[in-house]
C-alpha positions as CSV (number, residue, x, y, z in Angstrom):
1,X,12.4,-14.7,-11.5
2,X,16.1,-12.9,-10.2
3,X,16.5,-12.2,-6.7
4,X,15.9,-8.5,-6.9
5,X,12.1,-8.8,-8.9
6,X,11.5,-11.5,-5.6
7,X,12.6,-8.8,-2.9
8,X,10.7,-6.1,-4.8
9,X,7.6,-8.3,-5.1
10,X,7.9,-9.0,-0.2
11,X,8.4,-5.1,-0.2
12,X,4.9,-4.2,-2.4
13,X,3.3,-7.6,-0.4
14,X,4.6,-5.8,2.4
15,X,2.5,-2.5,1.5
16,X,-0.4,-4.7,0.8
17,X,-0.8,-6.4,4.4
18,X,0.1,-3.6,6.2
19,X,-2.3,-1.4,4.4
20,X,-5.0,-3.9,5.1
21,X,-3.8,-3.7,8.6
22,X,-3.9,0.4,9.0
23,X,-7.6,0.7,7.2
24,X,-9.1,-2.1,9.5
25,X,-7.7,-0.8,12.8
26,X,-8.7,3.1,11.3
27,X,-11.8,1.7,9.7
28,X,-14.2,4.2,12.2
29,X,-12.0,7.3,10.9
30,X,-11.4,5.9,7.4
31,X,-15.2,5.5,7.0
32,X,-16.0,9.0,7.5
33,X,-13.8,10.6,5.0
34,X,-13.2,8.1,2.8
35,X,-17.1,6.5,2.4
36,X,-17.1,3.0,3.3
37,X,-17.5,2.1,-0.5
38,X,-13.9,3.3,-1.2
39,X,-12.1,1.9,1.8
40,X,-13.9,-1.6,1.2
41,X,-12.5,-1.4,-2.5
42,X,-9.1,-0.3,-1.4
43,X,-8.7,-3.2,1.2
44,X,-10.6,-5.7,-1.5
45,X,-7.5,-4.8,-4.1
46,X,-5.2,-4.8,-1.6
47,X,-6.3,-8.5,-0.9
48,X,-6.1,-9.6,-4.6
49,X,-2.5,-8.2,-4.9
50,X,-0.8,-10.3,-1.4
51,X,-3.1,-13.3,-2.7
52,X,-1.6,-12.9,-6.6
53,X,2.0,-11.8,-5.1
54,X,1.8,-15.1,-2.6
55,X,0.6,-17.2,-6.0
56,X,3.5,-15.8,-8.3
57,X,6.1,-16.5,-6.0
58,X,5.0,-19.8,-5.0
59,X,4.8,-20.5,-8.8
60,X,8.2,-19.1,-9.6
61,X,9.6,-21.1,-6.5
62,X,10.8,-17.8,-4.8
63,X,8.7,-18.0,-1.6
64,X,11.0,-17.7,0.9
65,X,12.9,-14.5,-0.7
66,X,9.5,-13.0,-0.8
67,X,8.6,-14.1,2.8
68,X,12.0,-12.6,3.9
69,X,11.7,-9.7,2.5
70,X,7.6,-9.3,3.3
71,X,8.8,-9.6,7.1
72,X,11.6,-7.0,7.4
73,X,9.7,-4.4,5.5
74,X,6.5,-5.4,7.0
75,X,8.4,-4.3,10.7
76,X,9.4,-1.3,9.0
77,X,6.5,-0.2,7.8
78,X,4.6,-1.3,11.1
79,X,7.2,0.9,13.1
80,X,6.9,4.1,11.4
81,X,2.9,3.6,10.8
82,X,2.5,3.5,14.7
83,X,5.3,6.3,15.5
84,X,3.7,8.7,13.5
85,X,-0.2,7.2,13.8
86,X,1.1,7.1,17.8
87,X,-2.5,6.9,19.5
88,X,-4.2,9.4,16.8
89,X,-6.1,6.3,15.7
90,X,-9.7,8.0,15.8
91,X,-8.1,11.3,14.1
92,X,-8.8,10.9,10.0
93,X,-6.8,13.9,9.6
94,X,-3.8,12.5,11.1
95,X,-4.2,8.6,9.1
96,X,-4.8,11.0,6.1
97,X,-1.1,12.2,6.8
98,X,0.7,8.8,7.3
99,X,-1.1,7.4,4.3
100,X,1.2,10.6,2.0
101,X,4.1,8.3,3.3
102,X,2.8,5.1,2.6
103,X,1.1,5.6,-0.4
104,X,4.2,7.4,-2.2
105,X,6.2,4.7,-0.6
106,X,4.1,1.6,-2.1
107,X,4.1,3.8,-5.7
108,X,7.6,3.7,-6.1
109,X,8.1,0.0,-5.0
110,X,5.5,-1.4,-7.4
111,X,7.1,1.4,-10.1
112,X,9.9,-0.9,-9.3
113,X,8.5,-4.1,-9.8
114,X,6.8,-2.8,-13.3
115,X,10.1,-2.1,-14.5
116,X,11.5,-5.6,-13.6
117,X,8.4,-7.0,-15.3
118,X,9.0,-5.0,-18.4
119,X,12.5,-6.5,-18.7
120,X,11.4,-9.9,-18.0
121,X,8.3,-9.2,-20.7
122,X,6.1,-10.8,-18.0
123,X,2.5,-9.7,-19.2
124,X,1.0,-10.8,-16.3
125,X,3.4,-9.4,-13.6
126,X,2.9,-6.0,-15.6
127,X,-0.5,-6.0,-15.2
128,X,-0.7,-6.7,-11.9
129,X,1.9,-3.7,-11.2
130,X,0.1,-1.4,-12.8
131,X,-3.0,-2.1,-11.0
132,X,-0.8,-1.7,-8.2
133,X,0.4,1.6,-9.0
134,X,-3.3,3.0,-9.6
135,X,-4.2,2.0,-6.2
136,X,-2.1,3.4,-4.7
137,X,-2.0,6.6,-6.9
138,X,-5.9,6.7,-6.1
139,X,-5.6,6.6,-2.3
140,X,-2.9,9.0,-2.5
141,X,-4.6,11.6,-4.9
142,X,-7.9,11.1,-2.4
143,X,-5.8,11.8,0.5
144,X,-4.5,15.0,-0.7
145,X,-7.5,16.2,-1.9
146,X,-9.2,15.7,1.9
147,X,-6.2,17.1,3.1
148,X,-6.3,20.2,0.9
149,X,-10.2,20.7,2.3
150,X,-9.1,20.1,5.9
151,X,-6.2,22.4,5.0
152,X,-8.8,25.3,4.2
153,X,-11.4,24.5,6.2
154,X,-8.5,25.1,9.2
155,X,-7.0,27.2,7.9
156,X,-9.6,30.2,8.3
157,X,-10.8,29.4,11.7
């Protein structure tokens, strides 16, 4: 595995820990729009993708690019999660924002690692980036649709 596919694989692991992070501490908020069946299989893939990212690298003896990477991006993302979540916490409307950023952001990294895994004609690594990209793709598709509702529900009152 090249130096780029390693950095690209800490940024998505990145995505993966940190989302775990925001549904636990917005787990009260999550849970009522989200039904705690849905946030428990979001946080349960989230899970399988760090654990298969952490065995991959480990495998490929890139473990420290990854954990380099997974710690810069993992501040980042921290940073501008709790900017914009700020102490909005117990609002689902507001996670429901922050997760448009996140969720686009983690598509187009693990778009990036597909590609890289195309190239290197890693079947596995594919697989694991596409099921990737549907999670996120779900979470953000569910988002926007509770958004939309909140959006008319609001916007008549």
């Amino acid at each position: 595995m090249n130096e780029f596919t390693a950095k690209k694989l800490g940024e998505v692991l990145a995505f993966a820990e940190v989302g775990i992070e925001t549904f636990e501490k917005g787990r009260d908020a999550l849970t009522s729009v989200l039904g705690a069946d849905m946030l428990e299989s979001l946080i349960e893939e989230s899970e399988m993708h760090a654990s298969s990212i952490r065995k991959i690298a480990t495998d490929e003896g890139t473990l420290d690019i990854v954990q380099k990477k997974l710690d810069g991006t993992g501040a980042k993302l921290r940073a501008m999660r709790d900017l914009y979540v700020g102490d909005q916490w117990d609002n689902p409307t507001e996670l429901l924002e922050w997760s448009g950023f996140f969720e686009g952001a983690a598509t187009v990294h693990w778009a990036l690692v597909k590609g890289a895994a195309e190239a290197k004609e890693d079947k596995d690594l594919i697989t694991l980036a596409e099921t990737g990209l549907h999670r996120h793709h779900r979470m953000l598709e569910k988002a926007s649709e509770l958004l939309h509702l909140v959006g008319k529900k609001k916007g008549t009152a």
